[in-house]
C-alpha positions in Angstrom: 6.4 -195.5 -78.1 3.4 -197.6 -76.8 3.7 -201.3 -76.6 0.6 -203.9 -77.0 1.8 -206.6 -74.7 0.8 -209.6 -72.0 1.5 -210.5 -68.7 3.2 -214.1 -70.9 5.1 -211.7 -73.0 6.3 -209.6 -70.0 7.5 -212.2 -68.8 9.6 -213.5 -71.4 11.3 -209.9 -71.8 11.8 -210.2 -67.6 13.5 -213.8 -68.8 15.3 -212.4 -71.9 15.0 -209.1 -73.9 16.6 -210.7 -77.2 14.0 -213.8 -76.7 11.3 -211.2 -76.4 12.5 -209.4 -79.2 12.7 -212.8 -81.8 9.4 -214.1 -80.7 7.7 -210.6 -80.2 8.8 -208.1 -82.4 10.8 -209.8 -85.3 9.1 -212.7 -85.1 11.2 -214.6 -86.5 11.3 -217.6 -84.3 8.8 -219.5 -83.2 8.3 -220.9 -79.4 7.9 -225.1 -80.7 4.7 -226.7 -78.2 6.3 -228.8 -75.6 4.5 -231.7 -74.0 3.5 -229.2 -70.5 2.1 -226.6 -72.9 0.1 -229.5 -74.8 -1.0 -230.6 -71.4 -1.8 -227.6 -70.4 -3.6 -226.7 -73.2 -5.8 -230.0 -72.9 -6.8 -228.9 -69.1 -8.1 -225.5 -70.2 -10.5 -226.9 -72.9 -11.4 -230.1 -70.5 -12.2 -227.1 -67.9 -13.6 -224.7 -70.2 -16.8 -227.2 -72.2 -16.9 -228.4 -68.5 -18.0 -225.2 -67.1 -19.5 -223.8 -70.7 -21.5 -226.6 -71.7 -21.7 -229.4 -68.9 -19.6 -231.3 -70.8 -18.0 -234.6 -69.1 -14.5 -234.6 -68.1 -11.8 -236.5 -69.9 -11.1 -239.6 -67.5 -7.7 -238.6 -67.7 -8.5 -235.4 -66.1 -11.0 -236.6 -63.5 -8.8 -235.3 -60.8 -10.2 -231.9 -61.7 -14.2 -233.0 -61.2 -14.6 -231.6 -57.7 -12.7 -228.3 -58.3 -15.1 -227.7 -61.2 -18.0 -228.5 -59.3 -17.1 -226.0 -56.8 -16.4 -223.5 -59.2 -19.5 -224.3 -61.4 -21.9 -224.0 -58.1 -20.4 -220.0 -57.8 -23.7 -217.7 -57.9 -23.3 -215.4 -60.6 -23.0 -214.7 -64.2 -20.2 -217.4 -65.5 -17.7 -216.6 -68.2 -14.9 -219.0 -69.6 -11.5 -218.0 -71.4 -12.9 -214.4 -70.7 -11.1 -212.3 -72.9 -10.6 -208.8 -72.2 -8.4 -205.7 -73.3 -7.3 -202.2 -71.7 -6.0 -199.0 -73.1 -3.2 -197.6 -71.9 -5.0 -195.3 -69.7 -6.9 -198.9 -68.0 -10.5 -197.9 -70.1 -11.9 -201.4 -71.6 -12.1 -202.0 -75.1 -12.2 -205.2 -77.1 -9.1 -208.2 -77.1 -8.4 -207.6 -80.4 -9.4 -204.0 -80.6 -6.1 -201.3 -82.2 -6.1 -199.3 -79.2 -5.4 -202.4 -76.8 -2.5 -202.1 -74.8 -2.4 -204.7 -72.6 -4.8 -208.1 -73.2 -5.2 -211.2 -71.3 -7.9 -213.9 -70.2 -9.7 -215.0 -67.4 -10.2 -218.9 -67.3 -13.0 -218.9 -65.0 -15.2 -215.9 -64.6 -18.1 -215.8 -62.1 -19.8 -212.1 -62.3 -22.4 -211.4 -59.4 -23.2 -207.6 -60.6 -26.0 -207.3 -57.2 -23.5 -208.2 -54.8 -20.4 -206.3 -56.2 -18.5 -209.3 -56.2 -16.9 -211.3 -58.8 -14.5 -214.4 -58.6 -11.9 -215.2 -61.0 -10.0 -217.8 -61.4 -6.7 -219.2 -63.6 -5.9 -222.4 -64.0 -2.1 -223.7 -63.6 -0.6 -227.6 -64.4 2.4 -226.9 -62.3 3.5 -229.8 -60.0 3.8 -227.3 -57.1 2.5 -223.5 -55.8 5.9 -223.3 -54.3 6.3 -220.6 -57.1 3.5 -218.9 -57.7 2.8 -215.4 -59.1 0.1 -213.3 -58.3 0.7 -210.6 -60.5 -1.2 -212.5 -63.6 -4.0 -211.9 -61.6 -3.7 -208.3 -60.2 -3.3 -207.7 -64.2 -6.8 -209.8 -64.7 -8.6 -208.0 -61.5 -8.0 -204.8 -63.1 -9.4 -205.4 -66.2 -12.2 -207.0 -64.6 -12.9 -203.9 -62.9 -12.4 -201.6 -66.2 -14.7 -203.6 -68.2 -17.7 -204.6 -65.2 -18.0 -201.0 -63.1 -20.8 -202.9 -61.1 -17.9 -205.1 -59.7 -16.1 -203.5 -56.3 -14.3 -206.5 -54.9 -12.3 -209.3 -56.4 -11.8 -213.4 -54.8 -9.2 -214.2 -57.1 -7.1 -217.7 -57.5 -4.4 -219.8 -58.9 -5.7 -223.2 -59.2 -3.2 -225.9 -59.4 -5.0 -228.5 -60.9 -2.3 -231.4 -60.2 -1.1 -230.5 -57.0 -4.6 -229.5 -55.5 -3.7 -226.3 -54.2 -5.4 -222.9 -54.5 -3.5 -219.9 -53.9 -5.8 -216.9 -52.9 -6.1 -213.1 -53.5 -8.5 -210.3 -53.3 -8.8 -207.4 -55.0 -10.8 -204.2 -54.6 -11.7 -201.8 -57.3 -9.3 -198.4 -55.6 -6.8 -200.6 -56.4 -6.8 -201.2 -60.1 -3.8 -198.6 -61.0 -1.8 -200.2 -58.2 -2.1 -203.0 -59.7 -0.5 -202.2 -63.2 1.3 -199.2 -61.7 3.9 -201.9 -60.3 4.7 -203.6 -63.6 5.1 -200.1 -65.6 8.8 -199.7 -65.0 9.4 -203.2 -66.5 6.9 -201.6 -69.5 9.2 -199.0 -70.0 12.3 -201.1 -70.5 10.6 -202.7 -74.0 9.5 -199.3 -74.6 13.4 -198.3 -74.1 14.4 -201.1 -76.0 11.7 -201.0 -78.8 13.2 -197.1 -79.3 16.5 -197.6 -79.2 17.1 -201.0 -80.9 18.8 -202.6 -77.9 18.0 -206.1 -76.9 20.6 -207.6 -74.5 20.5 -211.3 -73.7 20.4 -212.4 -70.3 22.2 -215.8 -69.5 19.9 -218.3 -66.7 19.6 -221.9 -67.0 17.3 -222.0 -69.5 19.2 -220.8 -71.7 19.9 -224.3 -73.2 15.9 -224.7 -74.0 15.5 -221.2 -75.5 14.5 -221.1 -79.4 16.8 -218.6 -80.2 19.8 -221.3 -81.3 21.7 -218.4 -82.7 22.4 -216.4 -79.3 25.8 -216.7 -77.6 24.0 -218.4 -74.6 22.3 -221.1 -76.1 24.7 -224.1 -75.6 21.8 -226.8 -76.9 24.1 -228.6 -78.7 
């Protein structure tokens, strides 16, 4: 059975397959915005007109002005909240297209097609790098490659906006199935569980903050 997923839902089946399967397949709970998401939220569209349209920066988010310059001097083609899709087999087709398996977005999308070279970058409000992943953007290198050929080599980045850090990757276009290839057997456990009806919870300390009240985990009370 193929899945349509994102690197955001992966994670949640990683954190909890019965979470996944009540926000994800049942739908019958809903993920409430929290004040981070909000926040976080407010820094993509602050970054995106910024980058889009020239547009000023919030004074609240003025911390952010020289990372945006930096980023809006890149050579190149720009692109903002790029969206893109692939098919199973890692061919590009649109977002929202039926035949996407796997969709995601690039925040910041620079596209220099006479050089090879593209830079992408995603933006994070985390306090801290301490824990950052890199997968998000292997996922978003790949697609970049599937849906601009021209493009053989990848500066990729998590940008922590508060805590002013950048953590750095690079990706080359030989790599692009290595790069999903990795995440596949986790793919194959929702597929498993999407089959077979299974959806274990997994206990963690966040179990107290998860939306699904009605699991034997969830002590929110």
């Amino acid at each position: 059975m193929s899945i349509k997923w994102s690197y955001s839902s992966l994670k949640t089946f990683q954190q909890c397959p019965k979470k996944y399967f009540h926000l994800k397949v049942a739908r019958d709970i809903k993920d409430a915005p929290t004040v981070a998401t909000m926040y976080g939220q407010a820094v993509h569209k602050a970054a995106e007109d910024f980058v889009k349209d020239g547009t000023a920066i919030p004074e609240k988010f003025a911390f952010m002005q020289p990372f945006l310059d930096t980023l809006a001097a890149i050579p190149g083609e720009k692109h903002v909240e790029f969206e893109m899709g692939l098919t199973e087999d890692l061919k590009p087709c649109a977002f929202d297209a039926e035949n996407a398996w796997w969709r995601g977005i690039a925040d910041f999308l620079a596209i220099d097609e006479a050089k090879g070279l593209a830079y992408s970058v995603d933006y994070k409000t985390s306090r801290s790098a301490r824990y950052a992943d890199k997968q998000q953007l292997d996922l978003v290198a790949a697609a970049i490659f599937a849906h601009f050929p021209k493009i053989t080599r990848i500066k990729s980045a998590l940008l922590f906006v508060v805590s002013k850090e950048f953590v750095r990757a690079e990706h080359v276009a030989d790599l692009k199935e290595a790069y999903v290839a990795k995440l596949r057997p986790d793919l194959a456990r929702i597929e498993a569980a999407m089959e077979n009806g299974v959806w274990n919870p997994i206990t963690g300390p966040l179990c107290r903050f998860c939306p699904v009240k009605q699991c034997e985990h969830n002590r929110s009370d």
